[in-house]
C-alpha positions in Angstrom: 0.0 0.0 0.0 1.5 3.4 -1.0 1.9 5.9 1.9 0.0 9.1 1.5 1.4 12.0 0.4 1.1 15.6 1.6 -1.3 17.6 -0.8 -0.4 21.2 -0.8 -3.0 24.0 -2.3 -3.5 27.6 -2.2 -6.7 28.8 -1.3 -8.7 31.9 -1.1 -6.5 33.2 2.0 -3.0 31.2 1.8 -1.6 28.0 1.0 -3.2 25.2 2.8 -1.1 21.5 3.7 -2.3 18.4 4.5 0.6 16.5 5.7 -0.2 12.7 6.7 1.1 11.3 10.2 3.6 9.1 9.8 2.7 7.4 12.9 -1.1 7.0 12.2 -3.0 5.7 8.9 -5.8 8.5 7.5 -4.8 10.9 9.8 -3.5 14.5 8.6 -2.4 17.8 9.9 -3.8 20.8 8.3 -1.3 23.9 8.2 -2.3 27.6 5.9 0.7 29.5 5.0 3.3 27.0 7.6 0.4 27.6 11.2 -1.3 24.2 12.2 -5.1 24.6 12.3 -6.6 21.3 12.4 -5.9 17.6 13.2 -8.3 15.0 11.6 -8.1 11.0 11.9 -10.4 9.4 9.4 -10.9 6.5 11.3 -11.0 8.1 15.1 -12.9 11.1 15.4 -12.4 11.3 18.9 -8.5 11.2 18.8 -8.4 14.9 19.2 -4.3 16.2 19.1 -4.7 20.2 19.8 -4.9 20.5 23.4 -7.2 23.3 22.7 -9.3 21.2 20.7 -9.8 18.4 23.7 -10.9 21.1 25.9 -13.6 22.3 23.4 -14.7 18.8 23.4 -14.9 18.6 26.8 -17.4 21.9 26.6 -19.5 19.7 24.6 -19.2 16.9 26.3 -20.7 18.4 29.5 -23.5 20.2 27.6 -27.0 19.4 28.8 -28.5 17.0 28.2 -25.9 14.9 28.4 -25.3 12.7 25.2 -28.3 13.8 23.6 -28.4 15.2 20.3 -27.4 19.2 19.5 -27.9 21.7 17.3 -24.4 23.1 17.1 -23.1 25.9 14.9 -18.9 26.1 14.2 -17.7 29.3 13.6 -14.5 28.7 11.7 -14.3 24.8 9.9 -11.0 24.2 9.0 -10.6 20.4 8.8 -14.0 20.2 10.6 -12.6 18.0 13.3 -14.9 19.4 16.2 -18.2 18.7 14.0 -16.7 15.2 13.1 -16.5 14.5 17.1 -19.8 15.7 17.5 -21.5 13.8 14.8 -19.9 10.9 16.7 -19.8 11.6 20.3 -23.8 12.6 19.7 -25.1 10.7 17.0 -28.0 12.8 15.2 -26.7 16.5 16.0 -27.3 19.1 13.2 -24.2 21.1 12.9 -23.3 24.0 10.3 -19.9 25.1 9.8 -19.0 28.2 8.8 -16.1 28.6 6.8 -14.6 32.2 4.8 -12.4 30.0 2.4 -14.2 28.5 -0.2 -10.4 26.9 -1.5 -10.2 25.4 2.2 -13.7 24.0 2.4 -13.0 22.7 -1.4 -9.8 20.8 -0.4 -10.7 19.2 2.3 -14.1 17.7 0.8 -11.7 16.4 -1.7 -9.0 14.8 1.0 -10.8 14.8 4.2 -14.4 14.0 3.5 -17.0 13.5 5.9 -18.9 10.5 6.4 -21.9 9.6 5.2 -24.7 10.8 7.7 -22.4 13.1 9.5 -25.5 15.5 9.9 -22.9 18.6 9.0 -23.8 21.7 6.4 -20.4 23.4 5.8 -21.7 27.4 4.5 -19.0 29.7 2.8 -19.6 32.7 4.4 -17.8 35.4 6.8 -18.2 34.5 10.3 -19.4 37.9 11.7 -21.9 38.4 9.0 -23.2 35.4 9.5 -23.9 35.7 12.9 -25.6 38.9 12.1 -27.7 37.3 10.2 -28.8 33.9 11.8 -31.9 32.9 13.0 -32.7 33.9 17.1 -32.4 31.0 19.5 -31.7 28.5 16.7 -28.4 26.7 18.4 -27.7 24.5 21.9 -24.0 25.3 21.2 -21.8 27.8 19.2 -17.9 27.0 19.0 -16.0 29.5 18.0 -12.4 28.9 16.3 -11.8 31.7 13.7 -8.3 32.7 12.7 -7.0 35.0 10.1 -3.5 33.4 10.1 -2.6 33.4 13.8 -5.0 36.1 14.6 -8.3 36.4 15.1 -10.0 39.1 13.1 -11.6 42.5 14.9 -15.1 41.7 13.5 -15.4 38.9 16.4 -13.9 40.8 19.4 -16.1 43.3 20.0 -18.9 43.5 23.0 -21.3 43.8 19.6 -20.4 40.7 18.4 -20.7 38.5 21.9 -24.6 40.3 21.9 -25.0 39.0 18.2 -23.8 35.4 19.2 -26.0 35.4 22.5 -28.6 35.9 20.2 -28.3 32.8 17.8 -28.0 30.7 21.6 -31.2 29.2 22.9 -32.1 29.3 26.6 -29.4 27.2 28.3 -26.8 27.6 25.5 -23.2 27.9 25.4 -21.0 29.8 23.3 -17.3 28.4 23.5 -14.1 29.9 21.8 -10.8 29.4 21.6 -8.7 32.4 22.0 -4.8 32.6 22.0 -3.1 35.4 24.0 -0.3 35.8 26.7 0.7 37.7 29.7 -0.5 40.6 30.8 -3.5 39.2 29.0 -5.0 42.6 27.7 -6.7 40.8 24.9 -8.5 38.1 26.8 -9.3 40.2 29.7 -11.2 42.3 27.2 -12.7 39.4 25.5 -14.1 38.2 29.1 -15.3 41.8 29.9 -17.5 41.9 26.7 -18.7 38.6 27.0 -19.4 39.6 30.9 -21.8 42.5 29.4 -24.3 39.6 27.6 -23.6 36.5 30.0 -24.5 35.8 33.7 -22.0 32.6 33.5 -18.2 32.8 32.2 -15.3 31.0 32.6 -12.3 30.0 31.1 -10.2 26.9 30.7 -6.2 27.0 30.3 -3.1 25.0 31.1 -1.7 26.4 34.6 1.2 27.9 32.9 -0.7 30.0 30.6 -3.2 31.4 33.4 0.7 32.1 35.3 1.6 34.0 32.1 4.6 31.9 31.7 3.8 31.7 28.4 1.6 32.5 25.2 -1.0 29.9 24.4 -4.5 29.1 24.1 -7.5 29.8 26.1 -11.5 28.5 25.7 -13.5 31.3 26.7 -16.9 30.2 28.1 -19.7 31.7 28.1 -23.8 30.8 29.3 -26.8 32.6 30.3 -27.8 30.0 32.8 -24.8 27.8 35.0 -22.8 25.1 33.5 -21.8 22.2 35.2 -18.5 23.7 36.1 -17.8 20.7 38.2 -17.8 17.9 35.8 -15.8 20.2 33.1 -13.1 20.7 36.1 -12.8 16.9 36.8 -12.8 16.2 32.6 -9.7 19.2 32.2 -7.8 18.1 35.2 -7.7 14.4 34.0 -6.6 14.8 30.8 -3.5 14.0 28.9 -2.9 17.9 29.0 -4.4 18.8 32.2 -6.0 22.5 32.2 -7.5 24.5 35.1 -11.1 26.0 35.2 -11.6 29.5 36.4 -14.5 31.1 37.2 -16.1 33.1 40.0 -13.8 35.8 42.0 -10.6 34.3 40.2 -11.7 35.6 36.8 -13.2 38.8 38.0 -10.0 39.3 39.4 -8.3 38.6 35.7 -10.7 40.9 34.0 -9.7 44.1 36.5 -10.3 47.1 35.1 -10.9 45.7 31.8 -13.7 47.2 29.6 -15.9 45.9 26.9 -14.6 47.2 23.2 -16.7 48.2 20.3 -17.1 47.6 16.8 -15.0 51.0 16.4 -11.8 49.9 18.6 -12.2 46.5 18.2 -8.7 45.1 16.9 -7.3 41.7 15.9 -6.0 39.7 18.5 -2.5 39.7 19.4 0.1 38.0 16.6 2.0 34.9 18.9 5.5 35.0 19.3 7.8 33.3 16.6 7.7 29.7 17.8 4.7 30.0 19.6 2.4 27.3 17.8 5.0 26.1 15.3 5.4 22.2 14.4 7.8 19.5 13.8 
């Protein structure tokens, strides 16, 4: 049997690479222009590789009611491997993906296909302006994970946009996203003071180190009108492979400090990682 090769494309906003794992039959690494953004294996949806990515599935694993279907909107598809642990982890979920790149969405129907019965639209469309436009209380979940390169862009930072996406949530909702910043943290801390403005319930998930500001890295924002079971998440993050802390309560309110919401009008990308900072191999 030959070994796969990597395909490399450009697409609408860079060049997009699937390179194969040597390690693992059907499972590949998506990178545009040299910054990983996805990890898919074909035959285990569940085997999830971004730490990031675990702890979003550990959002949804906790999501009431528990192993039931969901009605789940992805802003940001990429290699679509959140909706592919959905459609597995909760067989019967209706999910939409929502992807800018119509040359990313192209390649990896070609390469990465979804199974038959996944129960996943992909849309091309602009994140923001989709959320603008989406039906009221139409989703149990929204998962953000929308990155212009390494950056995500101003149109979903501001307090305007966290109001649009409560919107689209139904009562008992959750909007998850994964943000990357570092010490002195004046990107999330603004992030969490928007969010603050629309939700009763926030939190965030992180590795220890990151929360220290040892370093630059990711963190899940959470956000719900109505209290998540902040309990069974904890226990999930803490025994995990790449154990994470969840904050909440006076922790985080402490963390946000004197930060305030920002507008559509200030509202600027977030900040570009440090060389190295989410590099592979």
């Amino acid at each position: 049997m030959n070994e796969p090769l990597p395909v490399t494309r450009s697409v609408d906003f860079g060049t997009a690479r699937l390179l194969p794992d040597i390690d693992c039959d059907r499972a590949w690494l998506l990178t545009v222009d040299g910054a990983p953004q996805s990890y898919v294996d074909l035959d285990d949806p569940a085997r999830l590789e971004f730490e990031y990515t675990r702890r979003l599935a550990h959002v949804i694993d906790v999501q009431e009611p528990r192993d039931a279907p969901l009605d789940v909107v992805h802003l940001g598809g990429g290699a679509l491997t959140l909706p592919r642990y959905v459609a597995a982890a909760r067989p019967g979920s209706r999910q939409l993906a929502v992807e800018a790149d119509r040359g990313l969405i192209s390649l990896v129907e070609d390469v990465l296909p979804l199974p038959p019965g996944a129960g996943v639209e992909v849309c091309a469309a602009d994140a923001r302006a989709w959320v603008e436009a989406a039906p009221e209380n139409s989703a149990d979940l929204v998962v953000a994970d929308v990155f212009s390169g390494s950056r995500i862009p101003a149109g979903l930072t501001s307090v305007e946009y966290a109001r649009a996406a409560a919107r689209m949530l139904r009562p008992g909702g959750t909007y998850a996203a994964n943000i990357a910043d570092g010490a002195p943290f004046g990107f999330l801390r603004s992030q969490l003071a928007a969010f603050r403005e629309v939700f009763a319930e926030l939190a965030v998930i992180a590795e220890p180190a990151v929360l220290r500001g040892r370093r630059f890295g990711n963190v899940v924002l959470l956000a719900s009108r109505t209290p998540v079971d902040l309990a069974a998440l904890a226990r999930r993050c803490a025994a995990d492979p790449f154990p994470a802390r969840v904050e909440h309560g006076a922790p985080l309110t402490r963390l946000i400090g004197d930060a305030v919401p920002v507008a559509d009008q200030e509202a600027q990308p977030s900040p570009e990682p440090p060389d190295g900072a989410f590099g592979i191999g």
